[in-house]
C-alpha positions as CSV (number, residue, x, y, z in Angstrom):
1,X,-110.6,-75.7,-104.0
2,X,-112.0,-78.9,-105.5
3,X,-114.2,-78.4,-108.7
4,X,-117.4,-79.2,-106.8
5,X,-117.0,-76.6,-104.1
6,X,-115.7,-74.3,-107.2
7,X,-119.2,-75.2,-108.7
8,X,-121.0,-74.4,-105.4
9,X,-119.1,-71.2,-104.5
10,X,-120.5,-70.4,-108.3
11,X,-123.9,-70.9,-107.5
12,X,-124.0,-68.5,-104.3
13,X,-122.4,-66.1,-106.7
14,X,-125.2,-66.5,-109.1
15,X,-127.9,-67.2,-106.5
16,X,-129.6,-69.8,-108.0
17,X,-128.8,-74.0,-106.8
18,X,-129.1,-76.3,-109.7
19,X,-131.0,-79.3,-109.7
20,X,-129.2,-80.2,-112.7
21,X,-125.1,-79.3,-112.1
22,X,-124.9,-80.7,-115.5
23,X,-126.1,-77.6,-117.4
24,X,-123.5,-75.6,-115.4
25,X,-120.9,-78.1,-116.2
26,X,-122.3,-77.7,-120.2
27,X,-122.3,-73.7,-119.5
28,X,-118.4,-73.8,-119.0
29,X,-117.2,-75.9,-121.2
30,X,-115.5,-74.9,-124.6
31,X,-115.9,-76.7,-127.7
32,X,-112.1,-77.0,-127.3
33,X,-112.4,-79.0,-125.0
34,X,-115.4,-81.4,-125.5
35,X,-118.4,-82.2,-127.9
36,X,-120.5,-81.7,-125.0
37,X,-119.7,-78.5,-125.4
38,X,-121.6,-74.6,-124.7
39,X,-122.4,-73.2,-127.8
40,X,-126.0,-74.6,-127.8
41,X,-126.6,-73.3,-124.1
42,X,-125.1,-69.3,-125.3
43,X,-127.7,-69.4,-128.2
44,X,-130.5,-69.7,-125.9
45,X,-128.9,-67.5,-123.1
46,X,-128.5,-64.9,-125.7
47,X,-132.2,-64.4,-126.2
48,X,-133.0,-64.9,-122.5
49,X,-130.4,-62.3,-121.6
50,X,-131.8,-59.8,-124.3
51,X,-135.3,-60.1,-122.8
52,X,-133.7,-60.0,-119.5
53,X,-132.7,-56.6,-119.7
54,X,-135.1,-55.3,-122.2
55,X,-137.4,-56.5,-119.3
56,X,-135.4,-54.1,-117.0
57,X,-134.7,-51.0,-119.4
58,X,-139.0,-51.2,-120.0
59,X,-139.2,-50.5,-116.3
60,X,-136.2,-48.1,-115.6
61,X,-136.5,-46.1,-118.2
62,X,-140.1,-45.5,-119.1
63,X,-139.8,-42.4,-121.0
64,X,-137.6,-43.4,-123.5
65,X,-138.6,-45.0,-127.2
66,X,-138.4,-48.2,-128.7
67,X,-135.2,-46.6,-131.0
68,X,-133.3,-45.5,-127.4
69,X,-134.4,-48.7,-125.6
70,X,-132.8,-51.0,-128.4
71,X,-129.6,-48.4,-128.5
72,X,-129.2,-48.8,-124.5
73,X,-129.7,-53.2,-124.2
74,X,-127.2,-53.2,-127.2
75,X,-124.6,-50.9,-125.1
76,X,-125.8,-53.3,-122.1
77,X,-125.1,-56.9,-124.1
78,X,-122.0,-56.2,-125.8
79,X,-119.3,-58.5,-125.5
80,X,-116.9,-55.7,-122.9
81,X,-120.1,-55.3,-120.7
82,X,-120.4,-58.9,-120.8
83,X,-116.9,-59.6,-120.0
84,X,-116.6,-58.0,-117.2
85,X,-119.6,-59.4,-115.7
86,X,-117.8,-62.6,-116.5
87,X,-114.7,-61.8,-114.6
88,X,-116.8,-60.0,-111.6
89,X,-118.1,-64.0,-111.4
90,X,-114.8,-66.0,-111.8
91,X,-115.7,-67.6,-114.8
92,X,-112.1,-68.0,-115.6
93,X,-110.9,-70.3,-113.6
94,X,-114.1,-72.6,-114.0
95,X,-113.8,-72.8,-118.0
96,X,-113.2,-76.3,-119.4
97,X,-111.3,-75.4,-122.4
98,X,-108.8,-77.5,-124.4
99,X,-105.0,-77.7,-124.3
100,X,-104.3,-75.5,-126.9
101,X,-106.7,-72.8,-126.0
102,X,-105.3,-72.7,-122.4
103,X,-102.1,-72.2,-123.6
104,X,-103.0,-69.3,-126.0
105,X,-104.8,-67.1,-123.0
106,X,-108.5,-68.9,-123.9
107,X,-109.3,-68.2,-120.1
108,X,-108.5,-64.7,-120.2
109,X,-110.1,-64.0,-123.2
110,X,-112.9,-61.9,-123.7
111,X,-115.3,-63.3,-126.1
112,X,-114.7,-66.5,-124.3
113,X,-115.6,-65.1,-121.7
114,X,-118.7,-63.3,-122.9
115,X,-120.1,-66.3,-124.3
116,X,-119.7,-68.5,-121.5
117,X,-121.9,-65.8,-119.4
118,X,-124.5,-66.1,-122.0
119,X,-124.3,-70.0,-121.5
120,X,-124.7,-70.2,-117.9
121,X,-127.6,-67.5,-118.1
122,X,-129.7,-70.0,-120.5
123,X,-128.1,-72.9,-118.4
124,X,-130.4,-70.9,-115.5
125,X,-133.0,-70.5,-117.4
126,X,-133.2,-74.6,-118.7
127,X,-132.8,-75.2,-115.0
128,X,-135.0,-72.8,-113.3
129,X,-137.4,-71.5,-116.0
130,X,-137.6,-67.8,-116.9
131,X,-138.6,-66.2,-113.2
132,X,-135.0,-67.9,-112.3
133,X,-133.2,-66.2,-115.6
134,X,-134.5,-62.8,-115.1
135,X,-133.7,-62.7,-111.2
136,X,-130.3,-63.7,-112.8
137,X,-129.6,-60.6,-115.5
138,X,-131.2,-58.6,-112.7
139,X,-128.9,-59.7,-110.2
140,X,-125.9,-59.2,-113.0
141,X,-126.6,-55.4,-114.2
142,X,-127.7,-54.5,-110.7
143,X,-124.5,-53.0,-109.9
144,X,-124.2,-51.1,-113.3
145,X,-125.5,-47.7,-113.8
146,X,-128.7,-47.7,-116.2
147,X,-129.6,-43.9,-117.2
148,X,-130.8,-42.5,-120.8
149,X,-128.1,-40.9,-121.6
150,X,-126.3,-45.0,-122.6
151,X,-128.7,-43.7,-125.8
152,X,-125.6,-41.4,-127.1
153,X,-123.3,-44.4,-127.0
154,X,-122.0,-45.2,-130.7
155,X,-124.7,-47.5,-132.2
156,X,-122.9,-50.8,-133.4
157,X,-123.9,-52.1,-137.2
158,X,-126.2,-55.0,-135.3
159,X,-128.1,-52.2,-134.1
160,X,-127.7,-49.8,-136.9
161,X,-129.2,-52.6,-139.2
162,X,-131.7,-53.6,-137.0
163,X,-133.2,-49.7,-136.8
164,X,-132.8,-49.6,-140.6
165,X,-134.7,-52.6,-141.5
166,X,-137.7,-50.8,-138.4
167,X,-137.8,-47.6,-140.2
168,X,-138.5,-49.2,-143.7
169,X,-140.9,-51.4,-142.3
170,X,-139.0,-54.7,-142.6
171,X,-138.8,-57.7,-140.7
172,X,-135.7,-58.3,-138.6
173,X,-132.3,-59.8,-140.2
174,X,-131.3,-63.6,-139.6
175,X,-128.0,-64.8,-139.3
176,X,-126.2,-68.5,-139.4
177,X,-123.1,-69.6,-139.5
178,X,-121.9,-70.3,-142.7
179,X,-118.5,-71.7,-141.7
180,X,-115.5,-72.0,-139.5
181,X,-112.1,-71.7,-140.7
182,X,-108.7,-72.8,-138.2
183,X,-108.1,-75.0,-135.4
184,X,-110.8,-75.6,-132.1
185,X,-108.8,-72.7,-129.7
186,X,-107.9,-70.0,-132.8
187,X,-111.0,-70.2,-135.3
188,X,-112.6,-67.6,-137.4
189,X,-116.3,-67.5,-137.8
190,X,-118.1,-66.9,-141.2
191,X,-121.4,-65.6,-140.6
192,X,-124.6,-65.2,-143.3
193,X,-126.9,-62.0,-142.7
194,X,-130.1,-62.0,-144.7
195,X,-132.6,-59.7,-145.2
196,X,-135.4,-62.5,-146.6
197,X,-137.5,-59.4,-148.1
198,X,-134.9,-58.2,-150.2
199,X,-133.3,-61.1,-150.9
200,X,-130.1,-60.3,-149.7
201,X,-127.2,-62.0,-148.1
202,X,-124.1,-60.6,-146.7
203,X,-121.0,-62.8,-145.3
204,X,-118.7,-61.3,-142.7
205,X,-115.5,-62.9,-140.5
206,X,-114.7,-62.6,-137.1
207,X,-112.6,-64.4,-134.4
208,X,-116.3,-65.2,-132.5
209,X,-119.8,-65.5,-133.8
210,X,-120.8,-62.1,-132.6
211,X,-118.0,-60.2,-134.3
212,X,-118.9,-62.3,-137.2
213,X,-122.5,-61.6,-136.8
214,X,-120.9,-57.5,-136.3
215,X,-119.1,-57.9,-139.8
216,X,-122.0,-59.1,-141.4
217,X,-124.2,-56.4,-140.5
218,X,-121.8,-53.9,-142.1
219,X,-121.3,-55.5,-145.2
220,X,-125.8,-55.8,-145.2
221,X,-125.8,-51.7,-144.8
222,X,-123.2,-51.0,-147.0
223,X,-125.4,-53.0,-149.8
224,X,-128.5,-51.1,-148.3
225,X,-127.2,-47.7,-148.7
226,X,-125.8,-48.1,-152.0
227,X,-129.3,-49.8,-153.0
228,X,-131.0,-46.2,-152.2
């Protein structure tokens, strides 16, 4: 299959036809492999997909609170749920990534993976504007089982923090990247979590930004805690 039918067999997949095939291109394409690469495109998809299902979870589950809502979307946008979505699409084969990645299982893995999803979601949504993203993320969890009981699933340190910061009446944490560390296709992240109320900054390290962004969070509630 040439890489434009690839590309087209894609978009039936997804159910939305560019008008810009660019953005897709962008969507799967690693920074191994190009400058013109995805990260930009999995920032925005990251917040569209998190409205995306927050969208869904306000009108599945209607009896549950804020503090369950937030527990269930973070059970629903985690890098395994994410994944397999991923796979379920045959983003694999489609990934532009460099040399040196492809040789080391890039294609296969999942935070790879995970963030090219996020990519081509806020590819869909630069393309086709929110009505087109949403249809998307609805299409994409439509197969998996939403109930309340998701609620009792371990709460990860994103979300623990999060809920922390809620009940002490703070604003939400922000997080950057403070650094990358190794070659393109086996880097580490270094990622800044701070609390601008308290004036607090915690650093974690992960082999991707969100288990960077994970690792932060952890070191930010260990320094809470200890604070009380």
């Amino acid at each position: 299959m040439t890489g434009d039918s690839a590309l087209a067999v894609l978009q039936e997949r997804l159910g939305h036809a560019f008008v810009d095939e660019r953005l897709l291109r962008q969507a799967l394409t690693h920074r191994s492999f190009s400058s013109d690469h995805n990260e930009r495109l999995e920032f925005l998809g990251d917040s569209v997909l998190n409205l995306g299902v927050a969208h869904l979870l306000y009108a599945q589950l209607a009896t549950l609170p804020e503090g369950d809502l937030s527990r269930v979307r973070a059970n629903l946008v985690k890098q395994d749920t994410l994944h397999q979505l991923a796979l379920k699409l045959g983003l694999s084969p489609l990934l532009k990534l460099g040399e040196g990645e492809r040789q080391s299982g890039g294609a296969a893995r999942p935070s790879i993976l995970a963030d090219a999803l996020e990519a081509v979601i806020g590819a869909v949504y630069l393309d086709g504007g929110y009505t087109a993203a949403q249809a998307l993320v609805a299409r994409l969890f439509d197969k998996l089982e939403i109930n309340p009981g998701m609620q009792a699933v371990a709460k990860d340190p994103k979300t623990q923090l999060q809920e922390w910061l809620q009940g002490h009446k703070m604003k939400l944490p922000t997080y950057s990247v403070a650094g990358t560390l190794g070659a393109a296709h086996k880097q580490t992240f270094e990622v800044a979590c701070e609390v601008p109320e308290l004036g607090f900054t915690e650093r974690g390290i992960g082999a991707s930004r969100r288990a960077g962004e994970q690792a932060a969070a952890a070191a930010m509630l260990i320094r809470l805690k200890a604070k009380k």
